[in-house]
N, C-alpha and C positions, 0 to 999 in steps of 0.2 A: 617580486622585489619591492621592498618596501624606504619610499625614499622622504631623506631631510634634508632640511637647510641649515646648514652650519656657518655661524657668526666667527669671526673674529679672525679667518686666516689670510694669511699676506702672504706666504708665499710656500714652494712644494715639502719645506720642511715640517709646516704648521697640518699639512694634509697627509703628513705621513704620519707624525704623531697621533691625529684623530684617528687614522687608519689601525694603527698597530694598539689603542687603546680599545675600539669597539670592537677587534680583532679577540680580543680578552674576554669578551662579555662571553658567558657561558649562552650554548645556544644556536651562537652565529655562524655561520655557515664559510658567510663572504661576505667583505666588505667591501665598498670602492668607492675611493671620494676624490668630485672632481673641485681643483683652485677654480678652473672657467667659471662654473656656474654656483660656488659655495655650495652645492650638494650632496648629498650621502645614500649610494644604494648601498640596502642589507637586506641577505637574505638568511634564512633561519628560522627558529621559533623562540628566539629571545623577546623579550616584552621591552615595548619599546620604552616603558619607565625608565627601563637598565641601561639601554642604550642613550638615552639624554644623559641620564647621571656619569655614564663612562665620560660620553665627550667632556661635559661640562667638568670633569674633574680634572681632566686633562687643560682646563683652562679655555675654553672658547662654547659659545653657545650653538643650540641646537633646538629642534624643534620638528614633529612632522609636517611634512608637507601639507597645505591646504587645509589647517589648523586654525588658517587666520579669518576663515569666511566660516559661515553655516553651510552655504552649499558649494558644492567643488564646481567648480566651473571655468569654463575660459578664459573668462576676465581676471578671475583669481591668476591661473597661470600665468598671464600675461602680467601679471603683477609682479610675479616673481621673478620674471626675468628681465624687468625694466629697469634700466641701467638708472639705478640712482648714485651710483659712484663719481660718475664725471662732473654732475653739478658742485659734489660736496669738495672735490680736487680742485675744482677751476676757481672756487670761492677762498679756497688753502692758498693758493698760487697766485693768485692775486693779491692779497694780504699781503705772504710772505715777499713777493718780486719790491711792491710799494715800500717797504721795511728795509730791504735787501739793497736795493738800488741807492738809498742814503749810506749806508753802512757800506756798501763797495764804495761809492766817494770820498769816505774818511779815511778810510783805509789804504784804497790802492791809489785815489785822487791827488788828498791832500798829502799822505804821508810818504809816495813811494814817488810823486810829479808834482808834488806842490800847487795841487789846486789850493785856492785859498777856500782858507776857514774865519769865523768872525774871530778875530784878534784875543778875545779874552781866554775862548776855546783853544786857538792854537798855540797860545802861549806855555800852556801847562798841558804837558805830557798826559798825564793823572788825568786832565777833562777830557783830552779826546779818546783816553783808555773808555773811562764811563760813559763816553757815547755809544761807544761800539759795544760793551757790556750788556747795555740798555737795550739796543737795538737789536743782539742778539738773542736774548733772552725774551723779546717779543716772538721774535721767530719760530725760537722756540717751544713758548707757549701755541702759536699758532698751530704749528706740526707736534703738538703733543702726544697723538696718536701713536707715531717709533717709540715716545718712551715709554708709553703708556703698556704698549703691546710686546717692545722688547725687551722690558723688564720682567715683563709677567710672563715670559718665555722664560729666564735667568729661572726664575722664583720656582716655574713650574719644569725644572729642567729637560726644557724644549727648546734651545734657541732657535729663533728664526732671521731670517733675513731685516726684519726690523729691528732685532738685537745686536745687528751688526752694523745698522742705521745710527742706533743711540749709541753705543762703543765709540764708535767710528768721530759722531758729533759731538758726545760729551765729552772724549778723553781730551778734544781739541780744545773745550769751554774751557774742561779741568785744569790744563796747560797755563793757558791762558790770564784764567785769576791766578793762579801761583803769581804769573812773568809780572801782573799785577801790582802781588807784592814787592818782588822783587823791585820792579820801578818804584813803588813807593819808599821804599829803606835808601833807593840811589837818589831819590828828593830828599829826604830827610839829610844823606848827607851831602848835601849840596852838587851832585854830581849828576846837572840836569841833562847832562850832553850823553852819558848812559843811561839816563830816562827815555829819551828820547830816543836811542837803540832796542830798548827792549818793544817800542812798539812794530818793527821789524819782527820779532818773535812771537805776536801776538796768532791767535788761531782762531779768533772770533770770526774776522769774513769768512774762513773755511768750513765751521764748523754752521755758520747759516747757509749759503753756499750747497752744500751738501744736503740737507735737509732741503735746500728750495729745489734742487736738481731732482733730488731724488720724489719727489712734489710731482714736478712736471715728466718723467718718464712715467710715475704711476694714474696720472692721469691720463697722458696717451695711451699707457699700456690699456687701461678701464674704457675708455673711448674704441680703442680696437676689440677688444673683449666683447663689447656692447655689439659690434657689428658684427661677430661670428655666429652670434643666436637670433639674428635678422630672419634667416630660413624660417625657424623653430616659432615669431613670435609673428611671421607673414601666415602661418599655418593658423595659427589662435586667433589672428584678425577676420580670417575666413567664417568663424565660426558663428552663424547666425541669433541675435539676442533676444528675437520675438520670434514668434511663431501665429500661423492664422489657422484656427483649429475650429471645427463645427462642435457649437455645444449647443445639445436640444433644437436641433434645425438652425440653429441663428452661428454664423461666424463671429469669431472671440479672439480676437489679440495677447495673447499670453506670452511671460518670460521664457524662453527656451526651458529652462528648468524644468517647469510644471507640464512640459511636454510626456507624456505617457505610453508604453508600447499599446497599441490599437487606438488611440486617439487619431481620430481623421482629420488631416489638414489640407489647403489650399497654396497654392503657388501661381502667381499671376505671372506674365512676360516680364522680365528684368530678374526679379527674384531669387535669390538664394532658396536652396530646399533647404530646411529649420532642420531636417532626423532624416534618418533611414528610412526609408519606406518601400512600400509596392504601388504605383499608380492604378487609382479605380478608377476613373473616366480621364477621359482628354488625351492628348498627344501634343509631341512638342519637341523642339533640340535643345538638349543639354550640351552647354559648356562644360567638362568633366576637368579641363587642365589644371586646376585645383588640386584635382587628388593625383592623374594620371601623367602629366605633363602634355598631356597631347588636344594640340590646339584645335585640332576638325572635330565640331559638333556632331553628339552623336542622338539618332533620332529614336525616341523609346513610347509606347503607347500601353493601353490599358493592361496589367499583368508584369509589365516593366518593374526592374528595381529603380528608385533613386538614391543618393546618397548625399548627407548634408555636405552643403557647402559649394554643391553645383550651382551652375545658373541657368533655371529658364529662359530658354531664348526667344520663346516662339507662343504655344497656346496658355492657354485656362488647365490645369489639373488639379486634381481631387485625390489624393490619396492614405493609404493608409500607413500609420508608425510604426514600423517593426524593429528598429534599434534608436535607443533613445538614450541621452546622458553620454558615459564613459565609453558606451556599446558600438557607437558609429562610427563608419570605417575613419570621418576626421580624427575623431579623441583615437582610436585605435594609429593612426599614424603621429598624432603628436606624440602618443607614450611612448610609440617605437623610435622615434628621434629621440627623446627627452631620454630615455633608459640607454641608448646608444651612449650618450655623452656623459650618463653617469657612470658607466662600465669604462673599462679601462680596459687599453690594445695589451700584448706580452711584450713590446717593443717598449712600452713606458717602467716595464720595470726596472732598466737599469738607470733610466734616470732616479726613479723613486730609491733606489738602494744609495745612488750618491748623494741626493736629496738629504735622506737619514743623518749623514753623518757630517754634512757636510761646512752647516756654521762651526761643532765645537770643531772642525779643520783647522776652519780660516780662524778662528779666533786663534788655535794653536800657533798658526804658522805667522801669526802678526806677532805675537808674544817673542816670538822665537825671533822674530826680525829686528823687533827693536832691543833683544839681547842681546844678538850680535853686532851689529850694528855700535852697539856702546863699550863691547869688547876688543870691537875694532880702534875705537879712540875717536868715532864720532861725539859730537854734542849729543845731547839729549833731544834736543828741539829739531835736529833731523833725523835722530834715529826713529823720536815720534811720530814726525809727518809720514818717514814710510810704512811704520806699524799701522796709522792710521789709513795713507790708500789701498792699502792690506784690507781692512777688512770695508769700507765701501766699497772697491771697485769689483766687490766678489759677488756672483747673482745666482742665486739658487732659483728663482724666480725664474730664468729663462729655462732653468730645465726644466720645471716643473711646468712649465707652459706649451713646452714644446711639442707632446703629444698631444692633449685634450684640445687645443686651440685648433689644429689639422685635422683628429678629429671630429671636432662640434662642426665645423666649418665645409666635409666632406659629406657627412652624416645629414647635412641642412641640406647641401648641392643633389644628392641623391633624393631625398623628398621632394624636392621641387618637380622633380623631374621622374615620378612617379620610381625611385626605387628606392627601396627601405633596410636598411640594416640595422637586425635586432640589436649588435653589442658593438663592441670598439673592438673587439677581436674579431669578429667575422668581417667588418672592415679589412681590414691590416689583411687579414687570411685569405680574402676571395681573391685577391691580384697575383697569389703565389697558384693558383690551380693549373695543375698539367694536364687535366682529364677533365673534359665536361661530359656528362654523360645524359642523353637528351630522352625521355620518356616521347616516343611518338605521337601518341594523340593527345591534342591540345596541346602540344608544344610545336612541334613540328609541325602538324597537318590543324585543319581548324577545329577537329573535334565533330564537327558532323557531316556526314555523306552529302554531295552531291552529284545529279548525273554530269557525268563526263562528256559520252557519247550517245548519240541514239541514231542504231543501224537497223531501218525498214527492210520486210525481204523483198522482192523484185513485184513490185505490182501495187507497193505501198509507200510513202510518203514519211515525216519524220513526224507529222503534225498526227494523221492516221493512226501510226504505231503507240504515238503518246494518248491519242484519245483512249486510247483501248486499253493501256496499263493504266491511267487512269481509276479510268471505271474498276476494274478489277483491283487496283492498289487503295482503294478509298475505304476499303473496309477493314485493313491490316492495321496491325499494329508493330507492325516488325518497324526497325528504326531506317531501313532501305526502302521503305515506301516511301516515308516523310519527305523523300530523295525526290522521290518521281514525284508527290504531290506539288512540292515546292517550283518544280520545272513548269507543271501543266496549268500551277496558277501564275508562274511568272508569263507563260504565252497564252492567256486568257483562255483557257481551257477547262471547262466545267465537266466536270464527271459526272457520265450515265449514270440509270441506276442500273444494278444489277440484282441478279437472285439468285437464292440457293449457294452462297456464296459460303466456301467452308475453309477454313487453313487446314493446311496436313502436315503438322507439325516436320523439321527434316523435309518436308522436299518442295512445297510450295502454297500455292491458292487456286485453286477452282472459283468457278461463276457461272450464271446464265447470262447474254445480253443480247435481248431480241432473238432467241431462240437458238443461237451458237454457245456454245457452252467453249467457255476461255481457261486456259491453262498459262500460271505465272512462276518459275521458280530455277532450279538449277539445268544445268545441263543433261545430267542423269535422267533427273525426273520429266523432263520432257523430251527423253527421247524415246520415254517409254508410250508416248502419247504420240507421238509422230515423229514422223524426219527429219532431221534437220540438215540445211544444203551443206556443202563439206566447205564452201569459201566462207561461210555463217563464223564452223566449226573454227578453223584456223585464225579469223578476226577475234574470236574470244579465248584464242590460246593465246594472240596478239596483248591483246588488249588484260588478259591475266599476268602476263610476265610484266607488264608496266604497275601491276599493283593494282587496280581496280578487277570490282567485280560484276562480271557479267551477268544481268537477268535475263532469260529468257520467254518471250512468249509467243505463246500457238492459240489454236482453237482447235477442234477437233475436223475442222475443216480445212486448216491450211497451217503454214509457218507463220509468225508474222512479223519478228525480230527481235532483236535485244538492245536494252537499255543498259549501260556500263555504269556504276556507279562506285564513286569512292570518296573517300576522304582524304581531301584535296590539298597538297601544301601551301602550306601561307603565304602570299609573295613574297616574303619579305623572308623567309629561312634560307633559303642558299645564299643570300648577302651575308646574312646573321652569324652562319655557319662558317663560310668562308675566314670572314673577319677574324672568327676565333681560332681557325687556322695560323691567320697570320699574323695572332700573337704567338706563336707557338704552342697551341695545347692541341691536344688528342681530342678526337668529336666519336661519341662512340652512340649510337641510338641504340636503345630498350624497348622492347614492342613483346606482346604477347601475340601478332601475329605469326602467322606461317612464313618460312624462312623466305620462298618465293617474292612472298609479296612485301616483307620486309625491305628485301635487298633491291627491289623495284624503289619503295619507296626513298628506301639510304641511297641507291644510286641520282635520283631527283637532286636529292637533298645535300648530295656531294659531301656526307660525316667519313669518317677512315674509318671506321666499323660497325656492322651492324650485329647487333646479338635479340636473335628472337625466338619465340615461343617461351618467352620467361613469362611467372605468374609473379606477382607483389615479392612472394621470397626467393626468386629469381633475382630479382631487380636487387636484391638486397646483397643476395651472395655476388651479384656479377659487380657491383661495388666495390665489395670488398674484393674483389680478385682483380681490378683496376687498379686498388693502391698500389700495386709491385711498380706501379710507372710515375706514382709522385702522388700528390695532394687530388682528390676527386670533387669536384662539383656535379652533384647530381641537379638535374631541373625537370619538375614534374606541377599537374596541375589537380590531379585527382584521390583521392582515399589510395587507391590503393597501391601510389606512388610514397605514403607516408614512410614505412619503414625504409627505404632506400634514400628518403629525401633525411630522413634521419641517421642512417650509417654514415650517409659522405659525409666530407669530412665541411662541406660547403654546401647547405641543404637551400634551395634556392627554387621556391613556388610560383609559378609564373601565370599572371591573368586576375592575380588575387582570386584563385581557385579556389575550392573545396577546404571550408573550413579548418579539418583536419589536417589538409596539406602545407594551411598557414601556420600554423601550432608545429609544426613537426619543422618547418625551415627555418633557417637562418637568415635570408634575405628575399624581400617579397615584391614582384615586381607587378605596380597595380594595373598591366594593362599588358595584353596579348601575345607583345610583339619581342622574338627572338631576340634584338638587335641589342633589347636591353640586357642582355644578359654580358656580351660583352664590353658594353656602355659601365655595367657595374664592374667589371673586372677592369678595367680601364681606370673607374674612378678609384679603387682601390689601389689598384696600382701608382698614379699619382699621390695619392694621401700618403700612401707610406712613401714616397720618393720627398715630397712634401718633410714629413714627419725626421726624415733621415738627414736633410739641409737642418730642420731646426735644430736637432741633437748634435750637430756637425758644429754649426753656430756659439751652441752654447757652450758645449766642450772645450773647442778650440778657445772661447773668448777667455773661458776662467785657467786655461792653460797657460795660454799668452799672457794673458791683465794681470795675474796675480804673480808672479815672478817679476815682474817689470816693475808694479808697485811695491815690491819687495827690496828693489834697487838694484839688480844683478846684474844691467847693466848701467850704473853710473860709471864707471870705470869708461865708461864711452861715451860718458857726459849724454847721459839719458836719466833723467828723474822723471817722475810723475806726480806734478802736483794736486793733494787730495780734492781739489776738486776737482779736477779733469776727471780723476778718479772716480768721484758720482755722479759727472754727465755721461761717462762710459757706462757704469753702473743702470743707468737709467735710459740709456734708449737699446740697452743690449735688450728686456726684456719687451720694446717697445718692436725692435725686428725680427724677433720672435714671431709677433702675433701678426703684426704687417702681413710678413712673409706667406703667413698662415691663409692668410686674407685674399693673397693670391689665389688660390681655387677656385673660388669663386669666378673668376673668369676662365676656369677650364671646363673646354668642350667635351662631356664626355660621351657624346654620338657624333666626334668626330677619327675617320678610322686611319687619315691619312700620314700620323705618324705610330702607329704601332710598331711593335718592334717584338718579336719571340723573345721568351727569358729562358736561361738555361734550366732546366729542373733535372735534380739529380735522379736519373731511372734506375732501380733495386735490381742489382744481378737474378739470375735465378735462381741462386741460393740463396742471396737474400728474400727474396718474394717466396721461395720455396717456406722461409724459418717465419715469413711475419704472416702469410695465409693465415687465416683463420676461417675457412670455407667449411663447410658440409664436406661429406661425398662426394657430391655432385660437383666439386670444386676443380676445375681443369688443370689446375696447380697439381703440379704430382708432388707429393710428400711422401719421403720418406719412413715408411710403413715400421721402421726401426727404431723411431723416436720416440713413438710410444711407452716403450719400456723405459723412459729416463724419463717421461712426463712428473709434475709435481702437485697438487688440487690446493690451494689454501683457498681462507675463506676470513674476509675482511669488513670488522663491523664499521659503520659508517653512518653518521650521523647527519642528517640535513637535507637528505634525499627525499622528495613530495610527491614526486608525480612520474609517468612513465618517460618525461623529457627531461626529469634529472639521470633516470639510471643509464639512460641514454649517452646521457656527458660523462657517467664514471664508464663506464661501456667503453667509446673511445677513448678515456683518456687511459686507461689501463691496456687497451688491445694495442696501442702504439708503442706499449714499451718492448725493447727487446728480447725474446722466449718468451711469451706472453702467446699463447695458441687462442681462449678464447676467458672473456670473462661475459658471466652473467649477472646483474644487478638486479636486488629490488629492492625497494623502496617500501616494501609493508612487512619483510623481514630485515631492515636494514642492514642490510650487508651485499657481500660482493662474493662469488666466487669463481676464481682465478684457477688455469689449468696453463701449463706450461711448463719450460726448463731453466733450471735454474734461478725459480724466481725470486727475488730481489725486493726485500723486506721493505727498506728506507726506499728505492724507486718508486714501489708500488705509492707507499704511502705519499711522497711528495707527488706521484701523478694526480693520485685522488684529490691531499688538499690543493692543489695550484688549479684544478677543474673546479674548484669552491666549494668542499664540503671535508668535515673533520673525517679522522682517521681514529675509530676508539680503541683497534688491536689488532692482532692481527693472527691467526691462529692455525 
């Protein structure tokens, strides 16, 4: 995704036009532009010349990101998101209040309570008109910005909320000099007691008034704005601006920049680590809560990763740069916030759609108000006041804020707290999951074997039996020795030497040690070498139904026992597990183990099912046969969890695992621990509850406010006068963002108020029609369908990589009689197998997934 900063918009009207103009540009794929932070993602292969020249024709400016430095860097970023709006607001409001504050004295002081004025002023009608004239017209000048901007909305026919700002302000000025004349013609002929009425009729306080309100709500709103990307500009203060790097034996202080992959650097106690690296000498605890959220030090030594932005806490290290610049996992988590808040939820589209249309509305419906209003046998001068709270007190602004604010704001709360979401839709999406469906190792269990048990046979010891697997384990390479090694150096246990020492591939290890020749491996293969006791036998049938596996060893001389070894669950997964129970979703674990030892381990781990012996396209298909029960979250940490982390519909890589598995998910959880997986479902689930108050807010306020200012019920002796009208106006989008701001203080590794959500479960006819399985699919399908099947094949433009065909993948397998599509991206096109399939469906799946649709055949 390739991102800009777009000038000139005020509010969701101004972000829809730039949206449906670079929408145009041949090329583009998708576009999404956020008001929060004035930015533009686009994806495509349009040249981004075409894209400046769209926007900018459309009337607002543009520019790539990080255009404004030579080298891209932190400080740049953090440049770009530093609130220089509030200064320039609070300098407007100031002006304007000091101006404002005389002119409400003349007005409502002297004229409407007879404050006094100096005698020559208040004598004549006409002087105290041209004060207020005067004084507004400063104000004016001062907030020149509304006209400036919503007239070139008029011109560029776009209006925006500032169009409705200058309408709203100048038709009052407009008024006003008429009533002007009017007073003047009533001096002229002598009739200074209706001079002095008409300045009752005047509209100059209202019309500064308005402009200063609407001042002060856009500088709160810019003020709250500024604190939702607090997260996102806490992440870019992390990021270290020197570095201490060895050049030619001698240490060198250099700008982070000029840092390079294999350049060797230094880290003293207190220190930030400057890049990615591998530690070559030293040991030491890192602070990791930066990236991870988790405050206990973790201890790492020579061969260790680090990663910028940690803090040494402890020794001297020396190590080596392996990701430097954009590459490190910090820059890789600011883009992942940064690209979150430039993408947009599916929930924001219906604002954006009323957005669209929603000034020429209001300008409509003011129109329309002070024509009736005059047909009714009002004045002019109150049919205007209500045309006019007509179009101030109407805010497009608050819907257009309502999503991105929630958001920036959730998307920042999840970073902090080591979890990351790639878009604003996988936000929104992960709190609706009725299926987690949990990869066993490394997720569940910790990914490497440890001994469990260790049973000596009668005449031997625990200490005995480990010296001796030991010795005989010290030469293996199998990954269940590392098991026993790790045991016998935790109980300070040095291994003999041994000899003649050979693996037999399938069944175990042989040795010599001091003239007994030692035997290591299954049960089988040493019973062919001696006997083993039958209570031995039973403890390792014991101890196999619990899910570990039992080693065996003898000598040719005697028994000598077995060592149990497994792969042990995390403490922290039956909390983890549970919790997700008690939102209400389905916990299903994926293991390529044997069904035995599986269901040893799902029973531990207490998921509602376990499915095992599945390989990577296992996992893929048993996904897809999960949809029948609602939205899947898959969570895995390894390669060859990628395909499966990419069919769900919620691909969620946990541990900041295996490269590929980060690429492949949708939400990336930078540290080990189960808990966060409901933590992100949790935050999700708030954001959009979040999200749902704002749209509620905004809705309701321009439902109510604009009717009322419209006059519908005077009749009940209710008016609204226009300026109440732009202090409503002005804090409606200012508790928008407030509201927003809220999150920030939600717990989301707190479990104690969950609550299950209903998810709709697919009949078995339905799961029967929307499978899209293999063979191997346990979904029984109707073997009869096939003869009404249909094959089209859909060209498609904008597809890059095997994680776009992926997005046309799902978003086409969810349509309805849709059996199976397959995508690629180097023949661009799609081809679709199913009944009945649906010409305009398909196509609208594919463009609303971000990519064009060129035919369809």
């Amino acid at each position: 995704m390739k991102q800009f900063n777009v000038t000139g918009m005020s509010c969701a009207a101004c972000s829809a036009r730039v949206e449906k103009a670079v929408s145009a540009v041949s090329g583009v794929t998708s576009v999404s532009v956020s008001l929060l932070t004035n930015s533009m993602g686009v994806e495509g292969t349009a040249a981004d010349a075409d894209i400046i020249a769209a926007v900018t024709n459309a009337g607002y400016g543009c520019k790539v990101k990080g255009t404004d430095t030579q080298t891209k860097s932190s400080s740049a970023d953090e440049d770009a998101l530093k609130d220089t709006e509030t200064p320039k607001m609070k300098k407007r409001l100031v002006y304007s209040l000091g101006f404002l504050i005389v002119l409400m004295y003349i007005t409502m002081g002297h004229v409407m309570w007879g404050w006094p004025l100096p005698q020559k002023m208040a004598a004549n009608p006409m002087n105290i008109a041209l004060a207020e004239v005067i004084l507004t017209v400063i104000v004016m000048v001062i907030n020149q910005k509304f006209f400036i901007s919503g007239f070139k909305g008029i011109i560029n026919r776009a209006p925006n909320m500032d169009t409705l700002v200058a309408l709203g302000s100048g038709s009052g000025f407009v008024w006003s000099v008429y009533e002007m004349f009017v007073m003047s013609q009533a001096i002229m002929d002598g009739n200074v007691d209706a001079a002095f009425h008409c300045l009752h009729n005047l509209y100059f306080e209202s019309s500064a008034m308005i402009l200063t309100l609407i001042t002060v709500g856009k500088m709160l709103e810019a003020r709250s704005k500024g604190k939702t990307t607090d997260a996102l500009k806490g992440l870019m203060k992390m990021a270290p601006k020197t570095a201490n790097i060895i050049v030619d034996g001698a240490e060198q202080t250099v700008p982070i920049e000029q840092v390079k992959k294999g350049d060797v650097f230094v880290v003293r106690p207190g220190e930030n680590v400057p890049v990615d690296g591998v530690i070559l000498e030293g040991s030491s605890a890192f602070d990791e809560s930066a990236l991870t959220g988790e405050s206990i030090p973790v201890d790492k030594t020579a061969g260790d990763i680090v990663s910028a932005a940690t803090v040494n806490q402890a020794g001297f290290i020396k190590c080596e740069a392996t990701r430097v610049g954009e590459d490190t996992t910090l820059s890789q988590i600011i883009k992942m916030v940064s690209d979150a808040a430039a993408t947009k939820a599916p929930i924001a589209k219906i604002a954006d759609k009323v957005s669209g249309i929603f000034v020429p509305t209001v300008c409509s419906i003011a129109l329309v108000t002070l024509v009736v209003w005059l047909l009714l046998g009002e004045e002019l001068y109150f049919a205007l006041g209500r045309a006019i709270s007509v179009l101030v007190i109407s805010c497009p602004c608050a819907l257009g804020l309502a999503t991105p604010v929630a958001i920036m704001v959730g998307s920042g709360l999840g970073a902090k707290n080591g979890v990351l979401f790639k878009t604003a839709a996988i936000l929104e999406e992960t709190g609706r999951a009725a299926v987690v469906a949990l990869d066993k190792t490394g997720t569940i269990t910790a990914g490497t074997p440890k001994v469990t048990d260790i049973i000596p046979a009668d005449g031997l010891d625990d200490e005995k039996l480990l010296n001796f697997a030991a010795a005989l384990e010290s030469k293996s390479e199998h990954p269940l020795a590392s098991a026993v090694m790790s045991c016998a150096e935790e109980k300070g246990i040095k291994p003999a030497e041994v000899k003649e020492f050979s693996a037999l591939p399938g069944n175990g290890l042989t040795a010599v040690l001091d003239d007994e020749k030692l035997y290591a491996g299954s049960k089988k293969f040493i019973q062919t070498m001696i006997q083993v006791p039958e209570g031995i036998l039973s403890k390792a049938e014991e101890l196999s139904g619990q899910g570990k596996t039992p080693l065996f060893f003898a000598s040719d001389k005697r028994f000598l026992g077995i060592i149990a070894v497994a792969d042990t669950i995390k403490p922290d997964s039956p909390e983890a597990i549970q919790e997700l129970k008690n939102m209400g979703i389905k916990v299903v674990m994926l293991t390529g183990d044997n069904q035995r030892t599986a269901e040893a381990i799902g029973k531990q781990a207490g998921v509602d099912e376990v499915i095992a012996g599945v390989l990577p396209d296992g996992k893929e298909a048993a996904v897809r046969e999960l949809a029948k029960y609602g939205k899947v979250a898959m969570v895995g940490d390894g390669i060859n969890d990628a395909p499966a982390l990419t069919r769900a519909d919620i691909g969620i890589a946990i541990g900041a695992g295996a490269d590929i598995a980060v690429d492949a998910a949708d939400v990336v959880l930078m540290h080990g621990s189960l808990k966060d997986v409901s933590a992100a479902i949790r935050l999700s689930r708030a954001t959009l509850r979040n999200i749902h108050e704002n749209l509620f807010w905004a809705f309701f306020y321009n439902t109510i406010g604009i009717p009322i200012a419209a006059g519908v019920l005077v009749g009940a002796g209710v008016t609204l006068n226009p300026m109440i009208g732009a202090a409503a106006m002005s804090l409606s989008s200012f508790c928008v963002v407030t509201n927003a701001l809220r999150l920030n203080l939600f717990k989301m590794h707190d479990a104690s108020k969950d609550k299950p959500l209903k998810h709709k479960q697919k009949s078995k006819i339905e799961a029967e029609e929307s499978c899209r399985c293999s063979d191997a699919c346990p979904v029984d399908l109707d073997n009869n369908k096939e003869e009404n099947l249909m094959v089209k094949t859909i060209k498609i433009e904008g597809m890059m990589c095997p994680h776009c065909e992926a997005h046309v993948k799902k978003a086409l397998e969810a349509l309805d009689g849709v059996q199976s599509a397959e995508a690629s991206h180097t023949a661009k096109q799609a081809v679709v197998t199913g009944e009945n399939l649906n010409d305009a469906a398909m196509k609208a799946a594919v463009e609303e997934a971000g990519y064009k649709v060129l035919g369809i055949e």
